[in-house]
N, C-alpha and C positions, 0 to 999 in steps of 0.2 A: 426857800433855799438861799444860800448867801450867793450873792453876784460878785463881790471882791473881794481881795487878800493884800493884809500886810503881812511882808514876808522878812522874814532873818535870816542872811548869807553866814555864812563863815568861810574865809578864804582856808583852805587846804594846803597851803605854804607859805602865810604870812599870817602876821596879826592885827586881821582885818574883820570887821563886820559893818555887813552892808544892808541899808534898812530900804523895803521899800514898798511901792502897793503894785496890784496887777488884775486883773481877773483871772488870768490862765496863769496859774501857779507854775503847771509844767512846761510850757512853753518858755515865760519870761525864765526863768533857772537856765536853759538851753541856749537862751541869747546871750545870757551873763558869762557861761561856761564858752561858748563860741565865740568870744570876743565882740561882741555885737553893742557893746555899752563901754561908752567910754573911761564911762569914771571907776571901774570895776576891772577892765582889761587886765591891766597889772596884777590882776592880784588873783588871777583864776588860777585852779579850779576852785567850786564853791560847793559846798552842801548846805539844805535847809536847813536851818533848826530850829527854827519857831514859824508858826505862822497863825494868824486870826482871821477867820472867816466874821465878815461883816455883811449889811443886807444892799448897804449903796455905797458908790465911789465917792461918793463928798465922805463919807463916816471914814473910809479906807484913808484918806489923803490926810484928815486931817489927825487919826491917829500916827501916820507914817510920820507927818512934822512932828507931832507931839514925843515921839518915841524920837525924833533927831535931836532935841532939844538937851541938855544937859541932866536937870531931874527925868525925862522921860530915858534919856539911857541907861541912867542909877535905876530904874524899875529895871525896865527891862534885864540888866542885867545880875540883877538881886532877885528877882521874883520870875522871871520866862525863862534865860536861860543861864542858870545860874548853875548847872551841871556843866556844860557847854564849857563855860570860861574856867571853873574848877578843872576840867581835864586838859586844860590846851596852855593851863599856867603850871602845871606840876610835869 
């Protein structure tokens, strides 16, 4: 069974997406939503829209850099959530 998640926010009244890892999927979204993260505060409320379960937190952290990275946000955004950004730009 997978132990981590990187996870894909999307702010709900800006345009924002916020990349990150966790174990508790449901919980960290709650923190994000609650204000409880700072770099995120701003720009709540958030919905998931992507996430990848993985087996270990080193795999999760260093997909989560790879995905902050410039070519990792051109994936992400062309190939994960490329519906996502299609509806939030039209």
């Amino acid at each position: 069974m997978p132990k981590c998640y990187v996870y894909i926010l999307r702010s709900l009244i800006k345009d924002f997406i916020y990349i990150g890892s966790t174990n508790k999927l449901d919980r960290r979204l709650l923190e994000h939503n609650s204000g409880l993260v700072q770099s995120t505060k701003a720009y709540r409320p958030f919905k998931i829209v992507a996430y990848i379960a993985v087996q270990t937190e080193r795999r999760a952290r260093e997909l989560e850099k790879y995905f902050k990275t410039g070519s990792g946000k051109a994936i992400l955004k062309k190939r994960i959530i490329a519906d996502e950004v299609t509806r939030s730009e039209t």
